[in-house]
C-alpha positions as CSV (number, residue, x, y, z in Angstrom):
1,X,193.1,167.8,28.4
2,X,191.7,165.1,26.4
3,X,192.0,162.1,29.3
4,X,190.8,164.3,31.8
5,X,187.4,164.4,29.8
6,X,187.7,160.4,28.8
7,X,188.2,160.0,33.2
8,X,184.8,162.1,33.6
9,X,183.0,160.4,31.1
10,X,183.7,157.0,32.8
11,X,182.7,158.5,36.2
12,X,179.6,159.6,34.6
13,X,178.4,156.9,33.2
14,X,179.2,154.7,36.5
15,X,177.7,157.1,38.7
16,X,174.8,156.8,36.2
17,X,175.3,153.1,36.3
18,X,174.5,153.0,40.3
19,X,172.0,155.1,40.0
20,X,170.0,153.1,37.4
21,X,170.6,150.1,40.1
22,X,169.3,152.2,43.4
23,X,166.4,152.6,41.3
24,X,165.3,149.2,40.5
25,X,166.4,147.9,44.1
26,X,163.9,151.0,45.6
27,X,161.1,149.9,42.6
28,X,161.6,146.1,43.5
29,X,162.0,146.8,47.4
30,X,158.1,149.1,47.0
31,X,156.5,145.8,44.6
32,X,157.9,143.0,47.2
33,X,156.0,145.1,50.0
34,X,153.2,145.9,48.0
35,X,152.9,142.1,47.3
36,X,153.4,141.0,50.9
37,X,150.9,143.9,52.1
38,X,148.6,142.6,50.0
39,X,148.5,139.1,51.2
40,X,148.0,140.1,54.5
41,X,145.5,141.8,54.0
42,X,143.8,138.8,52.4
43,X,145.0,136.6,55.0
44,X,143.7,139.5,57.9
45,X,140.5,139.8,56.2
46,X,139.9,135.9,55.8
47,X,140.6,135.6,59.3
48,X,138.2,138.8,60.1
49,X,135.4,137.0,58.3
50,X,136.0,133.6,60.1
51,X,135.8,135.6,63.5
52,X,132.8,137.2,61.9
53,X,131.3,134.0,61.0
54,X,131.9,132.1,64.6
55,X,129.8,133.7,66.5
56,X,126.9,133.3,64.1
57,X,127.4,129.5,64.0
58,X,127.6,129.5,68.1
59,X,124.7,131.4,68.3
60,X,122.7,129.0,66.5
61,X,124.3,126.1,68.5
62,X,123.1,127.5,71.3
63,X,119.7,128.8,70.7
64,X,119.2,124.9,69.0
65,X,120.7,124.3,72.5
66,X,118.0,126.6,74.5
67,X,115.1,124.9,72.4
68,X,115.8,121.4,73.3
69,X,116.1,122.3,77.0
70,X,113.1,124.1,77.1
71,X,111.3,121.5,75.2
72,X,113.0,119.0,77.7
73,X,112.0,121.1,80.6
74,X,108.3,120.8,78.7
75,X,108.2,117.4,78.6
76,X,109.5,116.7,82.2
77,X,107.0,119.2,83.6
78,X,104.3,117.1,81.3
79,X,105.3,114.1,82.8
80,X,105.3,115.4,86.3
81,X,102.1,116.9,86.0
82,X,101.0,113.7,84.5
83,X,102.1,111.5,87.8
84,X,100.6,113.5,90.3
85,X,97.4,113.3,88.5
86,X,98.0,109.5,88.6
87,X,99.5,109.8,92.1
88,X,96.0,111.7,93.3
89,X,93.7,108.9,91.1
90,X,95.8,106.0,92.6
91,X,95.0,107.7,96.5
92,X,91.4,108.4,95.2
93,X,90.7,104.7,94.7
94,X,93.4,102.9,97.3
95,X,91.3,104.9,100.2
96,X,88.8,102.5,101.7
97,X,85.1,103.0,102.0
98,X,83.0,102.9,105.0
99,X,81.1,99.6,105.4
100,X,77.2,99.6,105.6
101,X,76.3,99.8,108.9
102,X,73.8,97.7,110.8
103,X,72.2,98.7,114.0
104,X,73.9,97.3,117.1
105,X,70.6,96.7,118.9
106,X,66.9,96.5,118.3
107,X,65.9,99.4,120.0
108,X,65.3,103.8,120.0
109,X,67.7,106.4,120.2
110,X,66.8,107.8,123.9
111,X,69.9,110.2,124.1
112,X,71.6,111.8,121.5
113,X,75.3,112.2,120.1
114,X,76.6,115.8,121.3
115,X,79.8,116.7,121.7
116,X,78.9,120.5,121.4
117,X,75.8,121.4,123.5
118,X,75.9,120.0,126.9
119,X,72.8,117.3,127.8
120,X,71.4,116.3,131.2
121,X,72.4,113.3,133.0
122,X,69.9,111.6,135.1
123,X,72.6,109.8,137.1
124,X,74.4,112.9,137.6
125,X,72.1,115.4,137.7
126,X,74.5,117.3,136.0
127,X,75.1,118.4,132.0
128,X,77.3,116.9,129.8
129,X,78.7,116.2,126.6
130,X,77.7,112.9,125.3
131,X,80.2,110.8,122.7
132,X,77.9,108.5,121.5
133,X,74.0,107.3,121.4
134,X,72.2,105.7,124.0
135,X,69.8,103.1,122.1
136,X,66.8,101.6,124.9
137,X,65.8,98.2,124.7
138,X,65.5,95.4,127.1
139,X,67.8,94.1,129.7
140,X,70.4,91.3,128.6
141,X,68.7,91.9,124.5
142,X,72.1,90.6,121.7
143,X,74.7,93.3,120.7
144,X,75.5,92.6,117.4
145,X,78.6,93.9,115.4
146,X,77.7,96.6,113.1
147,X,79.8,95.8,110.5
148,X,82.7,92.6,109.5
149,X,85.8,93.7,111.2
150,X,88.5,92.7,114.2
151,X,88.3,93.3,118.1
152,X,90.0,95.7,119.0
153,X,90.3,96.0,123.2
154,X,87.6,94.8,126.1
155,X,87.7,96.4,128.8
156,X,86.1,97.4,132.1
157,X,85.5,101.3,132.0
158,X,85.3,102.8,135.5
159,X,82.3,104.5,134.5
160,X,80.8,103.3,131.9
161,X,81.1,99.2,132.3
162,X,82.3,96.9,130.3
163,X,83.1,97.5,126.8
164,X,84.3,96.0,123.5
165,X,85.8,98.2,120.6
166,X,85.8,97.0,116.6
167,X,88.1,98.6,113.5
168,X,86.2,98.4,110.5
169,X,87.2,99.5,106.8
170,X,87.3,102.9,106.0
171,X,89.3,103.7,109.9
172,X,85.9,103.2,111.5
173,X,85.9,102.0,115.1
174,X,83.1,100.8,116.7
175,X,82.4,100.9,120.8
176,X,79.9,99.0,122.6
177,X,79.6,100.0,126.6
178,X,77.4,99.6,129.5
179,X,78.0,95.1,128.3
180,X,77.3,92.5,130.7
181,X,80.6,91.2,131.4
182,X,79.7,87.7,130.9
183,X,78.4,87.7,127.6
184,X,81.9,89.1,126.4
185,X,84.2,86.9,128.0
186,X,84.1,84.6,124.6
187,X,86.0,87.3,122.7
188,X,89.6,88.3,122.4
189,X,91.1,91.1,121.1
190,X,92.6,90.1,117.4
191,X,89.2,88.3,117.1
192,X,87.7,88.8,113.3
193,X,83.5,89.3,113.8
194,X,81.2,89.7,111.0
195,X,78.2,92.5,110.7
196,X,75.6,91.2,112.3
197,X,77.6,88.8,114.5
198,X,76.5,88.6,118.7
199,X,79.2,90.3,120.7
200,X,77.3,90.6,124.1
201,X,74.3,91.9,125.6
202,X,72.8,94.9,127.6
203,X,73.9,94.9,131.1
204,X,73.9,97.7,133.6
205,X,77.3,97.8,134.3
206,X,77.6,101.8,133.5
207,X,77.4,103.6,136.8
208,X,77.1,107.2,135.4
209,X,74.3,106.0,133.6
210,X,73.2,103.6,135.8
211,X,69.5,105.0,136.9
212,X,68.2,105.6,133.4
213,X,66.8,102.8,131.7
214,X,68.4,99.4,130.1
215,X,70.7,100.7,127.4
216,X,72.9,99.9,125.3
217,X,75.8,102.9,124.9
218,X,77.4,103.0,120.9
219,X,79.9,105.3,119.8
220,X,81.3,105.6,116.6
221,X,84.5,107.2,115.1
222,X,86.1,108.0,112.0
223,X,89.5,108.7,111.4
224,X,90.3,108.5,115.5
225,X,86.8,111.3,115.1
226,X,83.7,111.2,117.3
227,X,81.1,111.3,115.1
228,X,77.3,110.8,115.4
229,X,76.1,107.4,115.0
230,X,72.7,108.5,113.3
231,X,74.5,110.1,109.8
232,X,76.0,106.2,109.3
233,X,73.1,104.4,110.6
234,X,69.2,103.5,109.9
235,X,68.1,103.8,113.6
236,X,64.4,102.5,113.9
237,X,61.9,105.0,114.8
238,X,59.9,104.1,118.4
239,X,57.2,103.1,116.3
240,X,58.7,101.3,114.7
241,X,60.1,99.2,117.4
242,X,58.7,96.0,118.6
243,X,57.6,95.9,122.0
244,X,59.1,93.1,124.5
């Protein structure tokens, strides 16, 4: 009986032995995990505030971003707005002005500019518009240029004679009609005339206005526009007209 007992004791204390050794593999098995469960948690959470901490830093990029644009934007709209208001000046003051005028002929206004209401017409017997003035004086007096400028045409109008047309500055045109056609046969067109300068004389070579009195016929046009001699020019009142 005795090394039956001595058998059991050894089988105890092995069994006891394993035991003792499950334990601290399971105790070092739970620490190692705790450890490693541990560090990534540190690891997760460093990586959670980085992702955290991203956006905060692109959103500041961008809105730094947004405020230079805008102030870009700003600045190009300044500019812009800046050289149209040069751009508007620079028309301003490269547009010509309109030359002093000079009357074409010593003489009074005996029919008016209208190219509205309809006047008589002696000749005709009829109403019409009327593109121009009709300025009386004497048979064969000087036409004179009304202002420095170039010829522009001469040329016999069917009705209205022979005629000379002058640009001037500002896109003014000048027309002289109802012309002898000898005193123009001097000129040319490309000719440069001064204001003031004879270009022909008073002839009757209009035949719709052929039975009122010796005239000279002036139009005047701005901008390719009929417009009334009298607003430009300092026509001489009757009275004021020398007789002859």
């Amino acid at each position: 009986m005795k090394p039956v007992r001595s058998e059991n004791k050894i089988a105890y204390i092995v069994l006891a032995f394993v035991l003792t050794a499950l334990t601290v593999v399971v105790i070092a098995t739970a620490v190692a995990s705790r450890r490693t469960g541990k560090k990534y948690d540190e690891t997760s959470g460093s990586d959670t505030a980085a992702t955290t901490t991203a956006p905060e830093t692109t959103n500041k990029q961008q809105d730094t971003e947004d405020a230079v644009i805008t102030n870009n934007d700003e600045e190009t709209s300044d500019i812009a707005d800046n050289n149209d208001t040069e751009d508007k000046e620079e028309e301003v003051n490269a547009e010509p002005q309109l030359p002093n005028f000079q009357v074409p002929v010593i003489g009074v206004i005996s029919k008016e500019h209208s190219v509205s209401a309809l006047v008589f017409s002696v000749t005709m017997n009829d109403y019409r518009t009327h593109n121009g003035v009709d300025i009386a004086t004497t048979d064969g007096a000087d036409v004179h240029a009304v202002a420095d400028g170039v010829v522009e045409e001469l040329w016999q109008d069917p009705l209205m004679g022979y005629c000379i047309s002058i640009s001037h500055e500002g896109d003014a045109l000048s027309i002289y009609k109802n012309l002898r056609p000898e005193s123009i046969s001097g000129l040319s067109a490309g000719d440069k005339v001064v204001a003031g300068q004879v270009i022909g004389s008073v002839g009757d070579s209009a035949l719709i206005e052929i039975a009122e009195e010796p005239h000279l016929h002036f139009e005047l046009k701005i901008g390719g526009v009929s417009v009334d001699p009298c607003d430009y020019i300092d026509f001489p009142a009757a009275e004021d007209t020398p007789e002859g």
